[in-house]
Biotite code that builds the C-alpha atoms (Angstrom):
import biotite.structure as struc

atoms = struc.array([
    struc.Atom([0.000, 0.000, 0.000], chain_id="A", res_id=1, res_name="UNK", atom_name="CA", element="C"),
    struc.Atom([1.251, 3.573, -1.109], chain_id="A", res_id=2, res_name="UNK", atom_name="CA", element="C"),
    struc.Atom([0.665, 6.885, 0.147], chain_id="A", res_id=3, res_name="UNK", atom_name="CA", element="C"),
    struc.Atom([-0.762, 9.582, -2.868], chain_id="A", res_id=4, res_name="UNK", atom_name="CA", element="C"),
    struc.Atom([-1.170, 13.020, -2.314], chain_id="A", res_id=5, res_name="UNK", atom_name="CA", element="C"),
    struc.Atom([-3.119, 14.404, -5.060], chain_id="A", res_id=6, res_name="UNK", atom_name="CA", element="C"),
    struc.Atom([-2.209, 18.168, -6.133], chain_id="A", res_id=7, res_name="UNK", atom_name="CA", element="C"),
    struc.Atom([-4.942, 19.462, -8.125], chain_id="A", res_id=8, res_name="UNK", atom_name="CA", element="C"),
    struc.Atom([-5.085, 22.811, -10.236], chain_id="A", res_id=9, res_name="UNK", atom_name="CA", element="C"),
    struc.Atom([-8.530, 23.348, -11.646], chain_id="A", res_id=10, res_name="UNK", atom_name="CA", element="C"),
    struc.Atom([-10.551, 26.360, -12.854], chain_id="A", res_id=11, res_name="UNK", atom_name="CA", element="C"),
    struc.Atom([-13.806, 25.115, -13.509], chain_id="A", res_id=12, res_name="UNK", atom_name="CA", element="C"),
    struc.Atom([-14.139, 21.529, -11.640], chain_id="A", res_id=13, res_name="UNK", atom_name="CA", element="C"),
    struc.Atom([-12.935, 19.144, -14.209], chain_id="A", res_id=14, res_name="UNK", atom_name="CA", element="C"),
    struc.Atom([-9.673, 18.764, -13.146], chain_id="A", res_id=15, res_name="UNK", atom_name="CA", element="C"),
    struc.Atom([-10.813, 18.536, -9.493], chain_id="A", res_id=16, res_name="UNK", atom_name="CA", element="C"),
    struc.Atom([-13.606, 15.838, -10.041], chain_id="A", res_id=17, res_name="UNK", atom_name="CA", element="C"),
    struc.Atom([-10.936, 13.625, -11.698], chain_id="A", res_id=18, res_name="UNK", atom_name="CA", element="C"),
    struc.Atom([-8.605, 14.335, -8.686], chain_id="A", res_id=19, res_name="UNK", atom_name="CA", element="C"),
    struc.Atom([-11.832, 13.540, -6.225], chain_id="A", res_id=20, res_name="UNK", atom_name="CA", element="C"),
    struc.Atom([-12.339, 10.488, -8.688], chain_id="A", res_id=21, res_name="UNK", atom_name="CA", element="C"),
    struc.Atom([-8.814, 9.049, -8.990], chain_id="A", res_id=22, res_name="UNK", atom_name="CA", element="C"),
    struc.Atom([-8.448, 9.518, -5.036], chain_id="A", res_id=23, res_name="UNK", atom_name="CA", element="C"),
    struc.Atom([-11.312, 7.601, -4.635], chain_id="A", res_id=24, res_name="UNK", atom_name="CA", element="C"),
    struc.Atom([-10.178, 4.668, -7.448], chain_id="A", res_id=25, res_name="UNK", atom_name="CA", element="C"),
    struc.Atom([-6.634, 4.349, -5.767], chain_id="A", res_id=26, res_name="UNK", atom_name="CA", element="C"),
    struc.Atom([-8.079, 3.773, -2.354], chain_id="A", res_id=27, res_name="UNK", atom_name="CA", element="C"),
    struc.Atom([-10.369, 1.065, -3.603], chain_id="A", res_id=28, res_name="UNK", atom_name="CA", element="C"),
    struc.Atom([-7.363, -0.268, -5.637], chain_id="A", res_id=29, res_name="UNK", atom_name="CA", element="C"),
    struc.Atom([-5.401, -0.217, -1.521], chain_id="A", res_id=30, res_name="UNK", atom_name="CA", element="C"),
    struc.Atom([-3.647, 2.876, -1.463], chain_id="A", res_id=31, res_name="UNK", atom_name="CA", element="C"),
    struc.Atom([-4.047, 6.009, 0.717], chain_id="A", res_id=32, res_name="UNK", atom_name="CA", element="C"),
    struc.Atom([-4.965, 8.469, -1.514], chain_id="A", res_id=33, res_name="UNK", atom_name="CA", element="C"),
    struc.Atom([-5.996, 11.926, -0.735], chain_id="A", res_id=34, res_name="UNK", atom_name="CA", element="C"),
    struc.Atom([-6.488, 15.139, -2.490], chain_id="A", res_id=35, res_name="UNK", atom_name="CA", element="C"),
    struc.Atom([-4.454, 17.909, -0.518], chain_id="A", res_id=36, res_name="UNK", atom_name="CA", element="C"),
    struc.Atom([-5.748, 21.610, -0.706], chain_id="A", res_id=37, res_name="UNK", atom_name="CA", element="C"),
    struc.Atom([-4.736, 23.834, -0.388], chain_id="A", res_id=38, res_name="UNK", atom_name="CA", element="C"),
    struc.Atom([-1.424, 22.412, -0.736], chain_id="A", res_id=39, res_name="UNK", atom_name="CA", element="C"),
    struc.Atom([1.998, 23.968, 0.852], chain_id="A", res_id=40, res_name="UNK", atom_name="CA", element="C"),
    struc.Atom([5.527, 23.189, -0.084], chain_id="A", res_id=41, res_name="UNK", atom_name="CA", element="C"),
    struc.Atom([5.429, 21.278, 3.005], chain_id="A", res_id=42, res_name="UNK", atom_name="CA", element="C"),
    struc.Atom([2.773, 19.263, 1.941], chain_id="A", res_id=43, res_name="UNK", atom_name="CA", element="C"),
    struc.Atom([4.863, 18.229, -1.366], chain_id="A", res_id=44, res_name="UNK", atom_name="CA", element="C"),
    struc.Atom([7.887, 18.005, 0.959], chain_id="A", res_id=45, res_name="UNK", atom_name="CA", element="C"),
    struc.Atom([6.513, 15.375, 3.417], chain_id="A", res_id=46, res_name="UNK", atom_name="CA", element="C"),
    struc.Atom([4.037, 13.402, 0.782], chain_id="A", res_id=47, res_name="UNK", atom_name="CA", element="C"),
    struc.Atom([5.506, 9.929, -0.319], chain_id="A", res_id=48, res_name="UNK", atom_name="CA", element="C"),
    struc.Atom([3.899, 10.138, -3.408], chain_id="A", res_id=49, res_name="UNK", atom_name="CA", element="C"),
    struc.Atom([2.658, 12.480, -5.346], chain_id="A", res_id=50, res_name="UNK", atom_name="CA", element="C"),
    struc.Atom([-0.191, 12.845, -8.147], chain_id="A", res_id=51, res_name="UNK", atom_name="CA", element="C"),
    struc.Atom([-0.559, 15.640, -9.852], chain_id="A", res_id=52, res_name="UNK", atom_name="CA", element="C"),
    struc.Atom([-3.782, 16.742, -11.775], chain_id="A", res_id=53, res_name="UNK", atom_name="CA", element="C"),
    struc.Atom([-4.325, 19.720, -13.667], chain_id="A", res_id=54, res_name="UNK", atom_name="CA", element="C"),
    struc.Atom([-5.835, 21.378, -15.760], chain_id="A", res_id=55, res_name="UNK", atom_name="CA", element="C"),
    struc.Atom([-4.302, 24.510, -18.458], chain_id="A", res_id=56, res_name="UNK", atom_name="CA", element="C"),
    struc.Atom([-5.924, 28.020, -18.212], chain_id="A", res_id=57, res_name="UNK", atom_name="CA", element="C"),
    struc.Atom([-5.158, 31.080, -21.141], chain_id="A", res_id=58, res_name="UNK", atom_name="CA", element="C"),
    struc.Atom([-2.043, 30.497, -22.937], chain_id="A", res_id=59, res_name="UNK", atom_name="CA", element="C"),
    struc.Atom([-1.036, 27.442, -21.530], chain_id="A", res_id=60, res_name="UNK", atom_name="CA", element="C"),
    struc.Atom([-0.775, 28.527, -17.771], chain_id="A", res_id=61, res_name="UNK", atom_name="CA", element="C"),
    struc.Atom([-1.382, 26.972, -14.727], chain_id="A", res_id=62, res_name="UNK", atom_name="CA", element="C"),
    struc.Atom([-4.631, 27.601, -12.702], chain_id="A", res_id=63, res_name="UNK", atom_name="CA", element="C"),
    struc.Atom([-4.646, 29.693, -9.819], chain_id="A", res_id=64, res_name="UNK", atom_name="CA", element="C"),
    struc.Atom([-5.363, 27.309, -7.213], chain_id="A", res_id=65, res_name="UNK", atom_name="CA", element="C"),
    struc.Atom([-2.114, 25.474, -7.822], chain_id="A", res_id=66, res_name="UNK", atom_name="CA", element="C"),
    struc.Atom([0.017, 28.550, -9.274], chain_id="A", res_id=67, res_name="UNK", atom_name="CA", element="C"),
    struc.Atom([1.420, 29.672, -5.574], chain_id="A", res_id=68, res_name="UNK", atom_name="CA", element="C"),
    struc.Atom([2.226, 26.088, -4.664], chain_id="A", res_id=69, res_name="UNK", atom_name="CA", element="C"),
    struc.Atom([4.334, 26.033, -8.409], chain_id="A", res_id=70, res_name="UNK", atom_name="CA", element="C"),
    struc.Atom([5.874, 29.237, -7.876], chain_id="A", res_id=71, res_name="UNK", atom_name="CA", element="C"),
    struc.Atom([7.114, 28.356, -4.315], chain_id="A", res_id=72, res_name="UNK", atom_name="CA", element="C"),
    struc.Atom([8.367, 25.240, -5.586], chain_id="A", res_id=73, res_name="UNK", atom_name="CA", element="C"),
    struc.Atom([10.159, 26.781, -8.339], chain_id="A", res_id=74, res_name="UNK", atom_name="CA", element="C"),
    struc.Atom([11.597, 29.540, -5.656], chain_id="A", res_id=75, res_name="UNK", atom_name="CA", element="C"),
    struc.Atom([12.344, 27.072, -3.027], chain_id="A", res_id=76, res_name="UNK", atom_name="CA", element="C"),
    struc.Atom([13.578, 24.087, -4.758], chain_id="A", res_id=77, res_name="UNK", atom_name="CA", element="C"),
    struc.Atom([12.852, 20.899, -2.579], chain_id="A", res_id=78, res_name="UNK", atom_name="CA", element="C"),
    struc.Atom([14.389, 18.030, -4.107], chain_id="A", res_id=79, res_name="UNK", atom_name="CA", element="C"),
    struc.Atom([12.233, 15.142, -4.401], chain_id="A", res_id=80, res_name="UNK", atom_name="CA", element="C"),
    struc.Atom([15.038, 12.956, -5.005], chain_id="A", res_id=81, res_name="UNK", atom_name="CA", element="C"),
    struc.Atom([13.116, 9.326, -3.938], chain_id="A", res_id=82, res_name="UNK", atom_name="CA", element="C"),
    struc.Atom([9.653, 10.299, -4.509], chain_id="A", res_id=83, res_name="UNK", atom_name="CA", element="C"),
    struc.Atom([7.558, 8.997, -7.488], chain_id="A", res_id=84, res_name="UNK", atom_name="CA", element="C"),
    struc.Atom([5.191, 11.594, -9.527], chain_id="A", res_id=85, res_name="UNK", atom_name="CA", element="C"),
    struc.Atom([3.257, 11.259, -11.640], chain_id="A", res_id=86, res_name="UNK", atom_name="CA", element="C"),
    struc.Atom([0.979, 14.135, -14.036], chain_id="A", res_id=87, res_name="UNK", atom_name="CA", element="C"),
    struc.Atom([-2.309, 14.094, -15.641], chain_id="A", res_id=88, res_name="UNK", atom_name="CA", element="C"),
    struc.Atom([-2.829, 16.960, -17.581], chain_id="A", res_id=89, res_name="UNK", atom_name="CA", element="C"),
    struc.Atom([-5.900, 18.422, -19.210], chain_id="A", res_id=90, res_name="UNK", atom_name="CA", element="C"),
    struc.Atom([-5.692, 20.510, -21.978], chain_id="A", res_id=91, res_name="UNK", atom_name="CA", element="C"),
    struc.Atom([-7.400, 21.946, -25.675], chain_id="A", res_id=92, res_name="UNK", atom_name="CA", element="C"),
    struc.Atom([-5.632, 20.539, -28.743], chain_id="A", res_id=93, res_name="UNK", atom_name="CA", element="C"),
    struc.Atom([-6.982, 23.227, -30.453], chain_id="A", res_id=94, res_name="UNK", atom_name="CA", element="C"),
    struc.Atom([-4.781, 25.538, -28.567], chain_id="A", res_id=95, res_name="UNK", atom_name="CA", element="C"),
    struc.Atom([-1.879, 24.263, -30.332], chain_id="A", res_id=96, res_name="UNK", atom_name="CA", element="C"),
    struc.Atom([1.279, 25.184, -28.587], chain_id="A", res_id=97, res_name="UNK", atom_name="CA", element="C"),
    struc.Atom([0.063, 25.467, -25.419], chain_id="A", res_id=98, res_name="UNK", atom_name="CA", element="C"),
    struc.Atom([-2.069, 21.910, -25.338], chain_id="A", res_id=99, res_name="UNK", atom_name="CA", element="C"),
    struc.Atom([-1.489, 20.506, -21.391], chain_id="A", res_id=100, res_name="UNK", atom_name="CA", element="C"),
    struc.Atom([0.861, 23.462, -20.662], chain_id="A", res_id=101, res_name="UNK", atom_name="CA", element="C"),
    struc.Atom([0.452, 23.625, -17.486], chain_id="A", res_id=102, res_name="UNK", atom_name="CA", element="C"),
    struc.Atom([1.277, 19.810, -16.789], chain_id="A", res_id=103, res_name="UNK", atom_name="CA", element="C"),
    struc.Atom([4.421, 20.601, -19.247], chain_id="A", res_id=104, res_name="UNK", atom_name="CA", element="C"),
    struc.Atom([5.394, 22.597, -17.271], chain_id="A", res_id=105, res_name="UNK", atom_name="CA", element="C"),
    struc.Atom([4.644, 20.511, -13.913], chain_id="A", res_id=106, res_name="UNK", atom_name="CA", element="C"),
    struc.Atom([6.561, 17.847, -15.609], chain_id="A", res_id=107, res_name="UNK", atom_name="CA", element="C"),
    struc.Atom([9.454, 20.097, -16.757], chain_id="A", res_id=108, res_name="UNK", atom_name="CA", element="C"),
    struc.Atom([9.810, 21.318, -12.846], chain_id="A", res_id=109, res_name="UNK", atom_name="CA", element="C"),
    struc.Atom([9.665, 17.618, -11.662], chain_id="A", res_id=110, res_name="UNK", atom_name="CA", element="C"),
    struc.Atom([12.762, 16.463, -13.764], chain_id="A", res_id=111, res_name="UNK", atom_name="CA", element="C"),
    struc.Atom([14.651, 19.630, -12.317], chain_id="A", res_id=112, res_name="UNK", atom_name="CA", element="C"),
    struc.Atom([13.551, 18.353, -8.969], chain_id="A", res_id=113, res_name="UNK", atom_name="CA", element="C"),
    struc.Atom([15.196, 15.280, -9.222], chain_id="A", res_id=114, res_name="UNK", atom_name="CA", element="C"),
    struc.Atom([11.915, 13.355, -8.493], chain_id="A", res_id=115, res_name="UNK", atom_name="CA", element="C"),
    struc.Atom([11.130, 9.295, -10.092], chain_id="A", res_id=116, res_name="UNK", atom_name="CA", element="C"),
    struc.Atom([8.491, 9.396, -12.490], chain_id="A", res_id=117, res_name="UNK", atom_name="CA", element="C"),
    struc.Atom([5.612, 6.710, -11.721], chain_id="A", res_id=118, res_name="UNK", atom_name="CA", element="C"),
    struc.Atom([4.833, 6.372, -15.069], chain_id="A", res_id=119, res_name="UNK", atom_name="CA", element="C"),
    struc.Atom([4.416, 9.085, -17.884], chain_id="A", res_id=120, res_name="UNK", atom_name="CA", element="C"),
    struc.Atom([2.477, 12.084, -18.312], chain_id="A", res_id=121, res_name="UNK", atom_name="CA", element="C"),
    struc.Atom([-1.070, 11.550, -19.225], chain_id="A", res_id=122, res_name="UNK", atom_name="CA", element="C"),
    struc.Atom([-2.114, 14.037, -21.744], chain_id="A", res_id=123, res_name="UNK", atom_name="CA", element="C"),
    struc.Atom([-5.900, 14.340, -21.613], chain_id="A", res_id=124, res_name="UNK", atom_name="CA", element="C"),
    struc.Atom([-7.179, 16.432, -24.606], chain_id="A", res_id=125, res_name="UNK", atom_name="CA", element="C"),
    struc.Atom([-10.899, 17.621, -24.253], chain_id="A", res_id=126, res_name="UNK", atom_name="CA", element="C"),
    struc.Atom([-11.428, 17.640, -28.081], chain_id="A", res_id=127, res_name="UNK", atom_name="CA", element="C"),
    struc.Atom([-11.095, 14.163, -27.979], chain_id="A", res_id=128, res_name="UNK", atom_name="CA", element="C"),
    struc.Atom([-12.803, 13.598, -24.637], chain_id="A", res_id=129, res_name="UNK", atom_name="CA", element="C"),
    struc.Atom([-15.694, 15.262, -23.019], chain_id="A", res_id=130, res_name="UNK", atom_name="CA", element="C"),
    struc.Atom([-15.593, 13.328, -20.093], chain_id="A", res_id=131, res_name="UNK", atom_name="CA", element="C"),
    struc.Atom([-11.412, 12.455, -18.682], chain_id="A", res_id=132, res_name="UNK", atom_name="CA", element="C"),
    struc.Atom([-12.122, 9.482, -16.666], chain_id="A", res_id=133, res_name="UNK", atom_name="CA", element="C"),
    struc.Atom([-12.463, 7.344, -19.684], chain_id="A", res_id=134, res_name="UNK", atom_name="CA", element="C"),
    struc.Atom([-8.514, 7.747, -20.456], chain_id="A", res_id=135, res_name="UNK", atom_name="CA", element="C"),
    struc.Atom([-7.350, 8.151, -16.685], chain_id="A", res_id=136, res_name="UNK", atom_name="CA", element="C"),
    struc.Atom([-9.232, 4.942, -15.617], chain_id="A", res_id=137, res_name="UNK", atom_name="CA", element="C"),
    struc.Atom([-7.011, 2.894, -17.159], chain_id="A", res_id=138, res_name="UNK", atom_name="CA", element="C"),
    struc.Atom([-3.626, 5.042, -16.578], chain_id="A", res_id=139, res_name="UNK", atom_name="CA", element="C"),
    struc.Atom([-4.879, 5.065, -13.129], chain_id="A", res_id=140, res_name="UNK", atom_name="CA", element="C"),
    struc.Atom([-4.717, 1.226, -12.920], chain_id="A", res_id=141, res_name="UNK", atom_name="CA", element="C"),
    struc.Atom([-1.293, 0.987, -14.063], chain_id="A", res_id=142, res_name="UNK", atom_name="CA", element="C"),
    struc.Atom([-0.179, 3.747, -11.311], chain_id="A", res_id=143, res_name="UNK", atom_name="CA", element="C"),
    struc.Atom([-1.904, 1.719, -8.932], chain_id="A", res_id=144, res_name="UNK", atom_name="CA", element="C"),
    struc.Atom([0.412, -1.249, -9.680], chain_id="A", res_id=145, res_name="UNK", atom_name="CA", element="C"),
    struc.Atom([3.573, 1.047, -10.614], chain_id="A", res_id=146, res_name="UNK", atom_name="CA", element="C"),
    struc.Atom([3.483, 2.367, -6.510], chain_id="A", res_id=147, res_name="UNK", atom_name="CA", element="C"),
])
């Protein structure tokens, strides 16, 4: 059994019903998952593992509930050297460069902080999908069995 905290940046509830949802999905599966917020450097500091969900506001930025957290980490620099992360991201296709940009650039800050991927990013793209559990279920299950 692992411990998951779940990091969610969401601007309109999508982002944070998958978090609410994949929480619930790992615990069945015999984790301890739990969606943290709001979350604190210390909160990324002491978590064992770490899910991150979010979703990408304007031109490909991250969404205010999870910018601070981000921006401290980016300031701060805890290295996670040990922990395994993992990123769903939610994004437009139609936005073109900026598609998931704010889990590019979740993943981008990861790598710098030394952390063990879980698996790879999950790019979620809302053109394609109108609902995200349908691809996270099953990326879900193999993060289940990759913790």
């Amino acid at each position: 059994m692992a411990k998951v905290s779940i990091f969610v940046g969401s601007m309109y509830g999508n982002a944070e019903n998958l978090a609410n949802d994949s929480a619930e999905f790992l615990n069945k599966s015999g984790h301890e998952a739990s969606v943290i917020e709001p979350a604190s450097i210390v909160d990324v500091t002491q978590a064992e593992n770490i899910l991150f969900i979010s979703s990408t506001t304007g031109s490909g930025d991250i969404p205010d509930n999870l910018l601070p957290l981000f921006l401290q980490m980016q300031s701060e620099f805890p290295m996670l050297t040990g922990k395994k992360v993992a990123i769903i991201a939610l994004g437009d296709s139609s936005y073109g460069d900026t598609y998931c940009g704010a889990g590019k650039q979740i993943d981008a800050l990861i790598e710098e902080l030394n952390a063990t991927r879980a698996q790879p990013r999950l790019d979620i793209d809302a053109c394609e999908y109108f609902e995200p559990w349908e691809p996270a279920e099953p990326w879900l299950q193999a993060l289940a069995k990759n913790l």
